[in-house]
OpenMM code with the backbone's topology and positions (N, CA, C; nanometers):
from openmm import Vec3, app, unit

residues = "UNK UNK UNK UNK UNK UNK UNK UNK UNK UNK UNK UNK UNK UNK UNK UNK UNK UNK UNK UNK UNK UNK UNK UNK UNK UNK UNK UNK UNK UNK UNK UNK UNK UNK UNK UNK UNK UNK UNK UNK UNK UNK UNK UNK UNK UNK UNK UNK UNK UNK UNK UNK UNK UNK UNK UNK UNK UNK UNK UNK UNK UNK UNK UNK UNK UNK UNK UNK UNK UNK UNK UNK UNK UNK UNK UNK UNK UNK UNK UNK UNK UNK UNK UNK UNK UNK UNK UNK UNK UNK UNK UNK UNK UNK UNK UNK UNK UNK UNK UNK UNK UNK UNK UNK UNK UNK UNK UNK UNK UNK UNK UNK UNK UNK UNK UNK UNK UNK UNK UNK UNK UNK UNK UNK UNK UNK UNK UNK UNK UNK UNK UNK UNK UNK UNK UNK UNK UNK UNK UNK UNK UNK UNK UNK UNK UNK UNK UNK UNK UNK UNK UNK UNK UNK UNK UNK UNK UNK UNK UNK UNK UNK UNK UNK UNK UNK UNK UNK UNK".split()
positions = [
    Vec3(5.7841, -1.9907, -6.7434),
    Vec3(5.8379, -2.0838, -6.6448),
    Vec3(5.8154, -2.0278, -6.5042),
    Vec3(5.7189, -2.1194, -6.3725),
    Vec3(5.7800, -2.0831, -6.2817),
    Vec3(5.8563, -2.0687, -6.2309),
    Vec3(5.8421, -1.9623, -6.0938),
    Vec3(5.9825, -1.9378, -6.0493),
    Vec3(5.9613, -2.0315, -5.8957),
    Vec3(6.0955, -2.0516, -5.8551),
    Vec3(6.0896, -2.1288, -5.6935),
    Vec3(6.1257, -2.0329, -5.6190),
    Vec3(6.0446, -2.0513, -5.4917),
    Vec3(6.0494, -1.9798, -5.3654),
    Vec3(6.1041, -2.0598, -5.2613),
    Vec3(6.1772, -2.0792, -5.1826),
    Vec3(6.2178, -2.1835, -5.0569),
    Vec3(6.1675, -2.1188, -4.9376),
    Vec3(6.1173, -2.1617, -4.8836),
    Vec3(6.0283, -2.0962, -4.7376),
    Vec3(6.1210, -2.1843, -4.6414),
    Vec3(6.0300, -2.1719, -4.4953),
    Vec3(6.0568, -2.2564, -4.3938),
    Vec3(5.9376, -2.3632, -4.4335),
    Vec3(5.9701, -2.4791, -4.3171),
    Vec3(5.8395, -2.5692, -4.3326),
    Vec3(5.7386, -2.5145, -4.2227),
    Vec3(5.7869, -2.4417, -4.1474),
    Vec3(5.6702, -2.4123, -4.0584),
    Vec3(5.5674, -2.2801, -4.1415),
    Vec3(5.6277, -2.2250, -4.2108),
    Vec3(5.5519, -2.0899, -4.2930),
    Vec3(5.5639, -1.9811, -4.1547),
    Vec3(5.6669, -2.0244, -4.0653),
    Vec3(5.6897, -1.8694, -3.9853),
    Vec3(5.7903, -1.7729, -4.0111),
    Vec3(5.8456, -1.7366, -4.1058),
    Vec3(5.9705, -1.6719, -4.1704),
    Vec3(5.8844, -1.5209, -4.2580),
    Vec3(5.9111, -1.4411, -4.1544),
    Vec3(5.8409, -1.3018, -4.2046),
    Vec3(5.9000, -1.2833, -4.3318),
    Vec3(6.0450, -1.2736, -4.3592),
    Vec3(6.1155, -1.2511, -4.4655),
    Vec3(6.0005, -1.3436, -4.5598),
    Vec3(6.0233, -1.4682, -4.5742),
    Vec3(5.9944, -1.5538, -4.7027),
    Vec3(5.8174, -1.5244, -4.6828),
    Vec3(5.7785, -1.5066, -4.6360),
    Vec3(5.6382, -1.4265, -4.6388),
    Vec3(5.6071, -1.3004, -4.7041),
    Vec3(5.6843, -1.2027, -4.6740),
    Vec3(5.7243, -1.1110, -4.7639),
    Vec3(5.7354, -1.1507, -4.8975),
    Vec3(5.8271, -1.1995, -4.9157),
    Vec3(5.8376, -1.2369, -5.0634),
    Vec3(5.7397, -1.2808, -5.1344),
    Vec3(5.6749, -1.3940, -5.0426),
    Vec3(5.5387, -1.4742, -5.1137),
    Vec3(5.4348, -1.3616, -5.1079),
    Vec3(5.4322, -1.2596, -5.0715),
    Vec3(5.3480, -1.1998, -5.0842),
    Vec3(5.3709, -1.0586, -5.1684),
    Vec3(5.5419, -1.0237, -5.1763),
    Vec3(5.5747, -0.9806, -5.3390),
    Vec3(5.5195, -1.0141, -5.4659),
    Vec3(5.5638, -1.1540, -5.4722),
    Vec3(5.5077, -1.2629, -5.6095),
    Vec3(5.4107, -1.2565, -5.6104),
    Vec3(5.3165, -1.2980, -5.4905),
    Vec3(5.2292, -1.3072, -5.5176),
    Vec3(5.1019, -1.1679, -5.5607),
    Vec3(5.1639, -1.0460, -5.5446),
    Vec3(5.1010, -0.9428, -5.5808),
    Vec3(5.1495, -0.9070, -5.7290),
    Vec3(5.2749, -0.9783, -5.7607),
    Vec3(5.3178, -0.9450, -5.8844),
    Vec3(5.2486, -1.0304, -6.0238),
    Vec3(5.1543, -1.1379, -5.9472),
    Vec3(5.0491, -1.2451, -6.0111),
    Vec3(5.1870, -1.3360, -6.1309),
    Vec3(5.2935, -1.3449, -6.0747),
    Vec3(5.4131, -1.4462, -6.1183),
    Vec3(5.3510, -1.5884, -6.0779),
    Vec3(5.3659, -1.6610, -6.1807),
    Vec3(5.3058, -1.8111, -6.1350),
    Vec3(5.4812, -1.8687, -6.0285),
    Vec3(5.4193, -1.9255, -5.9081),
    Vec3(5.6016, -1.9261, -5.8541),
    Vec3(5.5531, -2.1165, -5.8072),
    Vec3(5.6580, -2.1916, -5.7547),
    Vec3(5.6058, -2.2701, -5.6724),
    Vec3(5.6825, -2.3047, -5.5367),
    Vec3(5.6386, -2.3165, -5.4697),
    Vec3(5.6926, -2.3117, -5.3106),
    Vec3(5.7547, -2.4306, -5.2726),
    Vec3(5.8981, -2.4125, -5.2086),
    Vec3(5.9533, -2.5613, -5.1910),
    Vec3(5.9963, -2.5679, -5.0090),
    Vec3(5.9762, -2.6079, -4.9362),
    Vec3(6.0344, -2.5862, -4.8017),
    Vec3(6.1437, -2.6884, -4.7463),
    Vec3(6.1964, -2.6006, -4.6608),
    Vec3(6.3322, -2.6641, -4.6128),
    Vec3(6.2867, -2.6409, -4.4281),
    Vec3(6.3207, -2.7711, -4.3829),
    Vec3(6.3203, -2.7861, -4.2229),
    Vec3(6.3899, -2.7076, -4.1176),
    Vec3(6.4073, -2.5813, -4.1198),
    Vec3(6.5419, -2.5047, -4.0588),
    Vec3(6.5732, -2.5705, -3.9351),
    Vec3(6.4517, -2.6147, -3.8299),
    Vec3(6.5038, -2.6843, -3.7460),
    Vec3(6.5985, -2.8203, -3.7453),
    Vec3(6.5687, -2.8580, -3.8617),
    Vec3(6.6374, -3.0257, -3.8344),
    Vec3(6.8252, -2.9614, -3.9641),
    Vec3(6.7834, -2.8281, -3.9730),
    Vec3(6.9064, -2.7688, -4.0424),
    Vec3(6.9093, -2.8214, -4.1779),
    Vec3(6.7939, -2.7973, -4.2158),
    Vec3(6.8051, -2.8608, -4.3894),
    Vec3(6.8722, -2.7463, -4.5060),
    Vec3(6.9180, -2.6192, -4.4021),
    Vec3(6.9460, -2.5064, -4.4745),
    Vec3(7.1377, -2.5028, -4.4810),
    Vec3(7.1684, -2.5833, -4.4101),
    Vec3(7.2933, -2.6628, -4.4475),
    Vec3(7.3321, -2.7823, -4.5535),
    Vec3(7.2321, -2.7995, -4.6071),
    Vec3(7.2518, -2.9057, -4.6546),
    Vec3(7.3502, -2.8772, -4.7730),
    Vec3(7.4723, -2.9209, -4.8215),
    Vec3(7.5218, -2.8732, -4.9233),
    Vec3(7.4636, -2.8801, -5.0901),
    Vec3(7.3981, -2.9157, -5.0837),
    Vec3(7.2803, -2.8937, -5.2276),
    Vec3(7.2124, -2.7454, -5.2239),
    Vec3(7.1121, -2.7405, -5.0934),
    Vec3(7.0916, -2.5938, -5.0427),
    Vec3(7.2036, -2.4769, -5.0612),
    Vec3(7.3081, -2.5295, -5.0555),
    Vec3(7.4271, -2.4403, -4.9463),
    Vec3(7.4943, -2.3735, -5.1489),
    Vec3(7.4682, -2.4939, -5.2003),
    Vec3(7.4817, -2.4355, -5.3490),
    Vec3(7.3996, -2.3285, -5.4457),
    Vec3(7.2960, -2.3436, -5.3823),
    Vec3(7.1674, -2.2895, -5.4754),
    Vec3(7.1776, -2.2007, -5.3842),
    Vec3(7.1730, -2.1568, -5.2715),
    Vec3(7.1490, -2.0084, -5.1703),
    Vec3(7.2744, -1.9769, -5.1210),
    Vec3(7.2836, -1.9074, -5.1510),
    Vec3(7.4566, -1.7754, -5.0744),
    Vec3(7.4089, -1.7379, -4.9583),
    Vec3(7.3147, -1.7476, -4.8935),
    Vec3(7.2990, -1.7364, -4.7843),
    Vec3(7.2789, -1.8451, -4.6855),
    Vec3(7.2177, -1.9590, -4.7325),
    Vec3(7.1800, -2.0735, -4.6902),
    Vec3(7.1012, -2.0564, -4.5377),
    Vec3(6.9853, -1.9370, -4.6046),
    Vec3(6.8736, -1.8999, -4.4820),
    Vec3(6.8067, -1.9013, -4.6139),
    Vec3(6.6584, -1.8883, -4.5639),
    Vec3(6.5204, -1.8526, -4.6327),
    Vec3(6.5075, -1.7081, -4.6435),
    Vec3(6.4334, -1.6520, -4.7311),
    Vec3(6.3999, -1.7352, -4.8831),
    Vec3(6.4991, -1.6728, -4.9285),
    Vec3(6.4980, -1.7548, -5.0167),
    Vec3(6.5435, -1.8025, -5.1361),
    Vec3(6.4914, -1.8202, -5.2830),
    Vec3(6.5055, -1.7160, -5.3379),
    Vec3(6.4447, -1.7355, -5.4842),
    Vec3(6.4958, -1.7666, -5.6118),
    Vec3(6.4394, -1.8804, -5.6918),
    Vec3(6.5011, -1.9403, -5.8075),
    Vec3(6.4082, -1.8808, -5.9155),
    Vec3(6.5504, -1.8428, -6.0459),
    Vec3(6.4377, -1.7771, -6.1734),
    Vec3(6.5400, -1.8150, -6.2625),
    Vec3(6.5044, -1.9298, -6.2932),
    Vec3(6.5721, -1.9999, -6.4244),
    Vec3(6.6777, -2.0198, -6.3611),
    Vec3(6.8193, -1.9775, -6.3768),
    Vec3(6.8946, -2.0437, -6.3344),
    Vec3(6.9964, -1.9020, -6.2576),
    Vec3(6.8873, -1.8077, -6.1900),
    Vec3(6.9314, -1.7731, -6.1327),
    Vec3(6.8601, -1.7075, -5.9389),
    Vec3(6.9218, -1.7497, -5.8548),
    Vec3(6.8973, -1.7631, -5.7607),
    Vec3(6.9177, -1.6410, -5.6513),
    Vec3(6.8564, -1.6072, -5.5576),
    Vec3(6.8699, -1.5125, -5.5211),
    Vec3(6.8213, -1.4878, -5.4041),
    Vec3(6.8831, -1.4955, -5.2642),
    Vec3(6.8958, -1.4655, -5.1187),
    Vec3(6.8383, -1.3266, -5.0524),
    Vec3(6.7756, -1.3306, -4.9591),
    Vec3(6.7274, -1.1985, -4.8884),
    Vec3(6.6028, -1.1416, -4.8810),
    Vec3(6.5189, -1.1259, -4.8808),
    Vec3(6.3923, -1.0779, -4.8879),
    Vec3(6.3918, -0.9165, -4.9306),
    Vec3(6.4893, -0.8895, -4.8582),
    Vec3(6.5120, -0.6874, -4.9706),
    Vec3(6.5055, -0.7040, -5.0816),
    Vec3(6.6492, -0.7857, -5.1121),
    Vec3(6.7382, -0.7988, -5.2828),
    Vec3(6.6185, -0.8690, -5.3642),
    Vec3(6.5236, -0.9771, -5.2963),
    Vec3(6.4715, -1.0426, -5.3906),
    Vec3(6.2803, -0.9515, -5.4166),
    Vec3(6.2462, -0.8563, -5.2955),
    Vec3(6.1450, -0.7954, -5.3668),
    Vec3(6.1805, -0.6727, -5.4149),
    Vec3(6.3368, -0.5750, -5.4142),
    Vec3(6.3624, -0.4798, -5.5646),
    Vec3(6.3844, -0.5928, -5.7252),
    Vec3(6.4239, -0.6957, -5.6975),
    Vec3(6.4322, -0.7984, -5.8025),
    Vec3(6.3045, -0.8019, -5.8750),
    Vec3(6.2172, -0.8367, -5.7721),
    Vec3(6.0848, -0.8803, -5.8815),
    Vec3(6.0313, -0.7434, -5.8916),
    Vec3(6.0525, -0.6415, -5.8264),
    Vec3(6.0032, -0.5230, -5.8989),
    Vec3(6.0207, -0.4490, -6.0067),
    Vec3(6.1980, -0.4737, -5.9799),
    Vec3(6.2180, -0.4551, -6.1369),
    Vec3(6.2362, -0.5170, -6.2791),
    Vec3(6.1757, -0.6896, -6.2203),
    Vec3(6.1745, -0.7709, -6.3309),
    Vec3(6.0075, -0.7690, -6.4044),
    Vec3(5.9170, -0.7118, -6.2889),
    Vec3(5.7626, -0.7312, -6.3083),
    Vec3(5.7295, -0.5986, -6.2585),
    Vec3(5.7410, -0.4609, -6.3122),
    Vec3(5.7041, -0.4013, -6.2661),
    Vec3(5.5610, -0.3412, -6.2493),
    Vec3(5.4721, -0.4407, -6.2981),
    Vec3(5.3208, -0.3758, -6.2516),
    Vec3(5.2893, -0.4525, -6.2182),
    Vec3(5.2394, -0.4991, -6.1073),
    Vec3(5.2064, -0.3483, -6.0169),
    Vec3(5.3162, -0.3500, -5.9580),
    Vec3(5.3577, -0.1841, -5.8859),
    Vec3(5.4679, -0.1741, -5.8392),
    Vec3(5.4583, -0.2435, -5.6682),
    Vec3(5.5420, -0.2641, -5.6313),
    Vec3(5.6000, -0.2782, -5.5062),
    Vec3(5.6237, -0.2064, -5.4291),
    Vec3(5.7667, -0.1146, -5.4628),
    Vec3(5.7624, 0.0256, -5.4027),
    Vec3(5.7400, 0.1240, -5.4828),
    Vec3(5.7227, 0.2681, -5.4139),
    Vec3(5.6964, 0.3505, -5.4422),
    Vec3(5.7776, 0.3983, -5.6150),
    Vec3(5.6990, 0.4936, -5.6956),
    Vec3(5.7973, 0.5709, -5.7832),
    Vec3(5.8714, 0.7119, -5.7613),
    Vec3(5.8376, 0.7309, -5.6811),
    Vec3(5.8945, 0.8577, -5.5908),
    Vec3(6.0056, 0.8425, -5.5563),
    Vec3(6.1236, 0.8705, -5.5892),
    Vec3(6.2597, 0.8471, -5.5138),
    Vec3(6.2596, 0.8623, -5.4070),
    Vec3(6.2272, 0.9628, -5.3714),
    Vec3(6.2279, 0.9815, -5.2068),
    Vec3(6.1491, 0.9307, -5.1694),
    Vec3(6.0608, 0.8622, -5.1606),
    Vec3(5.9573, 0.7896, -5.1257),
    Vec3(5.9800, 0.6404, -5.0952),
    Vec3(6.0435, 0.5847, -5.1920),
    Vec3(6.0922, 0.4647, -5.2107),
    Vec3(6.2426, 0.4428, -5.1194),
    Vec3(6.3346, 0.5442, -5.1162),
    Vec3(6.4408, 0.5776, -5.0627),
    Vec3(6.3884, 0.5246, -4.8777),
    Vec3(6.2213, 0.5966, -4.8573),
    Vec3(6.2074, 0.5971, -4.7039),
    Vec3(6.1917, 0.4057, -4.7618),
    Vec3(6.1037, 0.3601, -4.8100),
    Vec3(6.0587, 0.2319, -4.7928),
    Vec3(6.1770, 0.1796, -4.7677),
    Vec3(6.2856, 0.1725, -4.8598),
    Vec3(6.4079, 0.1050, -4.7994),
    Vec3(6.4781, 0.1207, -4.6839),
    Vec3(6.4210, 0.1972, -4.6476),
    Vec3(6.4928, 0.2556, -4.4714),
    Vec3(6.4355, 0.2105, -4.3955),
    Vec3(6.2912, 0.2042, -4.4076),
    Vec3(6.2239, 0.1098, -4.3315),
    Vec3(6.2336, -0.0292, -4.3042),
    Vec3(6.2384, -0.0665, -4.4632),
    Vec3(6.2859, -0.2069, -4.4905),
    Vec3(6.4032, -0.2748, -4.3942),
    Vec3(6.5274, -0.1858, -4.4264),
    Vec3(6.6367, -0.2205, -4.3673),
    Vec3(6.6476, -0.2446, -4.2095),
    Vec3(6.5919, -0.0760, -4.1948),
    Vec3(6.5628, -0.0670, -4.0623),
    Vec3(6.4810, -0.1832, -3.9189),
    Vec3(6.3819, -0.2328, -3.9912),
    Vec3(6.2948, -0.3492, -3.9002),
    Vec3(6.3730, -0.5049, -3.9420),
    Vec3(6.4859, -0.5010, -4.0139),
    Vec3(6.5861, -0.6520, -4.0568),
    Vec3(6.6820, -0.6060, -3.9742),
    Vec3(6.7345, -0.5012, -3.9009),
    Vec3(6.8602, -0.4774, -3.8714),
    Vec3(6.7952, -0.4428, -3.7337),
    Vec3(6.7213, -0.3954, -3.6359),
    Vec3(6.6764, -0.3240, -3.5219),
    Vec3(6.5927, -0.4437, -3.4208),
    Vec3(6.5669, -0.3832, -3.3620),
    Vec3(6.4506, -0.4773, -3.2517),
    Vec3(6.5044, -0.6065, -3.2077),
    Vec3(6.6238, -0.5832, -3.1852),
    Vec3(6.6857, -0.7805, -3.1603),
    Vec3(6.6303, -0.8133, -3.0217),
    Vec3(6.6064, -0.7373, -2.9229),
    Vec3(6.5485, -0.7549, -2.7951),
    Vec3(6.3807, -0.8373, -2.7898),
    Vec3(6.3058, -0.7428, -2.8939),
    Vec3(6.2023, -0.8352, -2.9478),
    Vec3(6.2347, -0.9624, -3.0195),
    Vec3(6.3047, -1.0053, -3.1360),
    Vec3(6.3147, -1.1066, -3.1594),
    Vec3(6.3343, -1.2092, -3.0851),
    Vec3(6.5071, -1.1485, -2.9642),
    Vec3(6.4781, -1.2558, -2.9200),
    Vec3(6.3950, -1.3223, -2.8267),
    Vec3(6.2803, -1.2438, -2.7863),
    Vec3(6.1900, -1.2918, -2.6812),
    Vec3(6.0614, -1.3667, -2.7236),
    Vec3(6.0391, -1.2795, -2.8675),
    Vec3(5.9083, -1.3008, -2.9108),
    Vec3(5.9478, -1.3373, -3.0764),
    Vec3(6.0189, -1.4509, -3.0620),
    Vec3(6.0574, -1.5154, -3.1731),
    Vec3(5.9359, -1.5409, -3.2474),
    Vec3(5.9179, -1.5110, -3.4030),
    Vec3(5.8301, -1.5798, -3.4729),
    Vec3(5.7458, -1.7631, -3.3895),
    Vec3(5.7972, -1.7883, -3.3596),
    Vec3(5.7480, -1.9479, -3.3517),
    Vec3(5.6841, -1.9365, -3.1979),
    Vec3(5.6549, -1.8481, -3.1309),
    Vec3(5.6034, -1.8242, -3.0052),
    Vec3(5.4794, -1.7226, -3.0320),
    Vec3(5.4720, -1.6763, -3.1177),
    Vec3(5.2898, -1.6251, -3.2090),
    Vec3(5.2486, -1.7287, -3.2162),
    Vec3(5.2863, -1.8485, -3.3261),
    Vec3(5.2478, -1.9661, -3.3744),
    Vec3(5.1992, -2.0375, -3.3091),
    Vec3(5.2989, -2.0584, -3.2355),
    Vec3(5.3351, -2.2569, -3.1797),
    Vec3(5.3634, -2.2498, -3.0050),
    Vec3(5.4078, -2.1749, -2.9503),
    Vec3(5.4763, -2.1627, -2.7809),
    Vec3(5.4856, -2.0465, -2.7738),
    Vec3(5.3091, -1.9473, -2.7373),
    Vec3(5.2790, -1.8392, -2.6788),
    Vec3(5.3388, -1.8091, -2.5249),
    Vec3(5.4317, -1.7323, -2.5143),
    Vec3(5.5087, -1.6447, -2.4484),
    Vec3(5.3907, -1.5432, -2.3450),
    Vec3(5.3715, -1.5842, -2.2209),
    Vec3(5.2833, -1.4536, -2.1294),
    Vec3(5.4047, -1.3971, -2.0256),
    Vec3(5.5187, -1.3868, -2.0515),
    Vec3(5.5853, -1.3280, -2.0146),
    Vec3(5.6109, -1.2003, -2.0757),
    Vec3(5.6218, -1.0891, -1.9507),
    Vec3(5.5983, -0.9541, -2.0291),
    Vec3(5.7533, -0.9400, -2.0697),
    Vec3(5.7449, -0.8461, -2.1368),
    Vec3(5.8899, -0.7872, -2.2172),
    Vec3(5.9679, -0.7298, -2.1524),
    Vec3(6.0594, -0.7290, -2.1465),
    Vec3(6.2005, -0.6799, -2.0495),
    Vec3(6.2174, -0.5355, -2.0649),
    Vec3(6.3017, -0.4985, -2.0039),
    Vec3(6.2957, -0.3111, -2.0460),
    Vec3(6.3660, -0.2861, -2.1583),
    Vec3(6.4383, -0.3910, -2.2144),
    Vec3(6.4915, -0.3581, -2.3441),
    Vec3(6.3953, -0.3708, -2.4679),
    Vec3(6.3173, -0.4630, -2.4686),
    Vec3(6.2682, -0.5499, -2.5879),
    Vec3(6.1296, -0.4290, -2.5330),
    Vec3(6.0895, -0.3775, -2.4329),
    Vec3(5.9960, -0.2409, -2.4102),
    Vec3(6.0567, -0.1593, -2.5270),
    Vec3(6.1226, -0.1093, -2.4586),
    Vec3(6.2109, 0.0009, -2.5387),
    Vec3(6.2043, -0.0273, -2.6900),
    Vec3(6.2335, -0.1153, -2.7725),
    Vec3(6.2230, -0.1667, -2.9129),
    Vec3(6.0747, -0.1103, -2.9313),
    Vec3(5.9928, -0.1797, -2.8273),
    Vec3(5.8657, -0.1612, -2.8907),
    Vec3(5.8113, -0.0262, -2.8882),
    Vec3(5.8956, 0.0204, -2.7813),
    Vec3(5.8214, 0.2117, -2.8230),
    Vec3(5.8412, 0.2670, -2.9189),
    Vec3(6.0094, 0.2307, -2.9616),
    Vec3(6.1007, 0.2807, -3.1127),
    Vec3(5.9874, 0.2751, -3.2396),
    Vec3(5.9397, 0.1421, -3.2220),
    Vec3(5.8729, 0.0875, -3.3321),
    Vec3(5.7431, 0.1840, -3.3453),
    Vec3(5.6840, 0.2020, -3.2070),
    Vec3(5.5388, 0.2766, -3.2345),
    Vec3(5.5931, 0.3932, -3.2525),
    Vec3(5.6912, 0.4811, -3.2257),
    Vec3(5.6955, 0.6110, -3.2284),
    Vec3(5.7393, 0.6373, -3.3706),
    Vec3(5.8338, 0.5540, -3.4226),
    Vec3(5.8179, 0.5290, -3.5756),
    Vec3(5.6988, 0.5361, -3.6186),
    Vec3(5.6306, 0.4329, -3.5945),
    Vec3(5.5122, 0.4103, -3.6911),
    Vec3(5.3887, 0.5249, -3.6751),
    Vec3(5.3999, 0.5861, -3.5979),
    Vec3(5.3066, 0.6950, -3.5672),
    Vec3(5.4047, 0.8329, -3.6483),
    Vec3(5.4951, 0.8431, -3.6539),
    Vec3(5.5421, 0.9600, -3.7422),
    Vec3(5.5519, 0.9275, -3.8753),
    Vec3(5.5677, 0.7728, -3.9267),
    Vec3(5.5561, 0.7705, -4.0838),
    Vec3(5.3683, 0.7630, -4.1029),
    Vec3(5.3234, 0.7540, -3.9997),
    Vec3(5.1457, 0.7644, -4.0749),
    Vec3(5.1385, 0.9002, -4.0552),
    Vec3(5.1877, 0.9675, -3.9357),
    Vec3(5.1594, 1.1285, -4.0092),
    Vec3(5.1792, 1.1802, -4.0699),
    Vec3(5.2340, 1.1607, -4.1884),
    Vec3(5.3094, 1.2072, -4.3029),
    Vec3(5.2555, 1.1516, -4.4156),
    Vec3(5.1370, 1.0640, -4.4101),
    Vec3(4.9914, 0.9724, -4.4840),
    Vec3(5.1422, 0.8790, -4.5625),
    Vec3(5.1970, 0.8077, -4.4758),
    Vec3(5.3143, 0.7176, -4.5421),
    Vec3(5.1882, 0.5845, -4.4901),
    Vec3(5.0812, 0.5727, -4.4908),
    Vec3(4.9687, 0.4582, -4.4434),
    Vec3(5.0025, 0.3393, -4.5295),
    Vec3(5.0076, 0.3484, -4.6677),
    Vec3(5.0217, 0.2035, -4.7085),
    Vec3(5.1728, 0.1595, -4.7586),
    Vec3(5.3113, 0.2830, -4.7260),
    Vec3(5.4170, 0.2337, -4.7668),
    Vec3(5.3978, 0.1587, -4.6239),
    Vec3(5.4388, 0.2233, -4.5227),
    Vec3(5.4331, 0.1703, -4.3979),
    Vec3(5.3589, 0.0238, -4.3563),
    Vec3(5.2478, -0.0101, -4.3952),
    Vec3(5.1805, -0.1239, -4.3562),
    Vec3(5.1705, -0.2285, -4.4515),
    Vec3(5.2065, -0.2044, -4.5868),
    Vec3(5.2681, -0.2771, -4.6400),
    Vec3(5.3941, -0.3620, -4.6330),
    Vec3(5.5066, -0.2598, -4.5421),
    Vec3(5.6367, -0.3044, -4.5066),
    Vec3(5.6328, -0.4201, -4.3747),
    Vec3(5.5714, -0.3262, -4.3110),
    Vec3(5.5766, -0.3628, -4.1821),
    Vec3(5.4823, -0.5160, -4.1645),
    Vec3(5.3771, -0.5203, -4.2602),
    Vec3(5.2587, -0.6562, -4.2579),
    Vec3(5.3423, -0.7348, -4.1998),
    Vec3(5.4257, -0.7487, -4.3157),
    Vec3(5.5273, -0.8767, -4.3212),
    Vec3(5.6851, -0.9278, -4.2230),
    Vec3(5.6865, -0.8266, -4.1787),
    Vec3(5.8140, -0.8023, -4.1136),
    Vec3(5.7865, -0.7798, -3.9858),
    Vec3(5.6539, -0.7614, -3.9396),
    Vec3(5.6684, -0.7238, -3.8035),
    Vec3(5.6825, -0.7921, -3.6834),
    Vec3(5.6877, -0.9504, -3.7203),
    Vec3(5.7449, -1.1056, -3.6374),
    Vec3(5.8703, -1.1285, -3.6885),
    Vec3(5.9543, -1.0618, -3.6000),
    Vec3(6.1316, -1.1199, -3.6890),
    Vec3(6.1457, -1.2866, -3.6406),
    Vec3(6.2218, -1.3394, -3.6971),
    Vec3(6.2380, -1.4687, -3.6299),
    Vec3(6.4091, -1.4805, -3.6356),
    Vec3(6.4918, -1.5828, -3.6465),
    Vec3(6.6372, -1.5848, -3.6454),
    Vec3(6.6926, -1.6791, -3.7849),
    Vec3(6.5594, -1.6723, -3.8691),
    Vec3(6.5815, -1.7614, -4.0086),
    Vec3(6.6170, -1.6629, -4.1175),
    Vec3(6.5893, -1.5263, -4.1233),
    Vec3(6.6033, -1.4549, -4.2378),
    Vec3(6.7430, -1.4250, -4.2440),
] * unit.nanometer
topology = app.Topology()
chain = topology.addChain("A")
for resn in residues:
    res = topology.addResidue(resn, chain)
    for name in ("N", "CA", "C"):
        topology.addAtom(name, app.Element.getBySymbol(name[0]), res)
């Protein structure tokens, strides 16, 4: 049986990108359903039943459902584990989740300037403020100490997907 994925309708939701690109490395037959976040279809109380979060994505597997883009790619890793996702290295895997967490919880200065939907749709040539600067040095000075440490494909694997936050995840 496939499984359901709920995206945005625009396909700008790094989170539910992530995911689709969990599944889709996990070669799970899934099928994709989208919800309008702008016109607030993620309220809808049908939605509001099936997702505990009632943000994207959202993943359905039989009759059980499951919110977040973290929770739902350790889910399919440990429901499909080949190929893996993250690392088998505890400590290894331990950093991926730090990372993970870390770029969902950090950089709000970037988000809010350089919202997902301003890559897309309403390119932004306004330069970055000294805060949403600052984010972005965090980020490179990060990302330059986890590649020296040859962390190359936990790191750019994480980051592919996550590195346009938007205010839907």
């Amino acid at each position: 049986m496939a499984m359901l994925l709920y995206a945005d309708s625009k396909f700008t939701s790094p989170y539910a990108m992530s995911v689709f690109v969990a599944i889709t490395e996990k070669q799970h037959p899934f099928e994709i359903r989208t919800l309008d976040l702008e016109a607030g279809a993620n309220n809808n109380p049908e939605y509001a039943r099936t997702s505990l979060t009632q943000r994207v994505p959202t993943l359905i597997d039989g009759g059980f459902a499951l919110s977040e883009s973290s929770a739902i790619a350790e889910y399919l890793d440990e429901a499909f584990p080949h190929p893996p996702i993250f690392p088998a290295d505890r400590q290894k895997r331990a950093r991926a989740r730090q990372v993970q967490a870390w770029l969902r919880s950090d950089f709000m200065p970037i988000r809010q300037e350089r919202p997902t939907p301003t890559i897309f749709y309403q390119p932004i040539s306004k330069p970055l403020s000294p805060a949403a600067q600052l984010s972005s040095q965090k980020l490179c000075v990060a990302a330059s100490e986890l590649l020296s440490h040859g962390s190359e494909n936990l790191f750019w694997r994480l980051v592919d997907c996550r590195r346009r936050s938007d205010a839907h995840a």
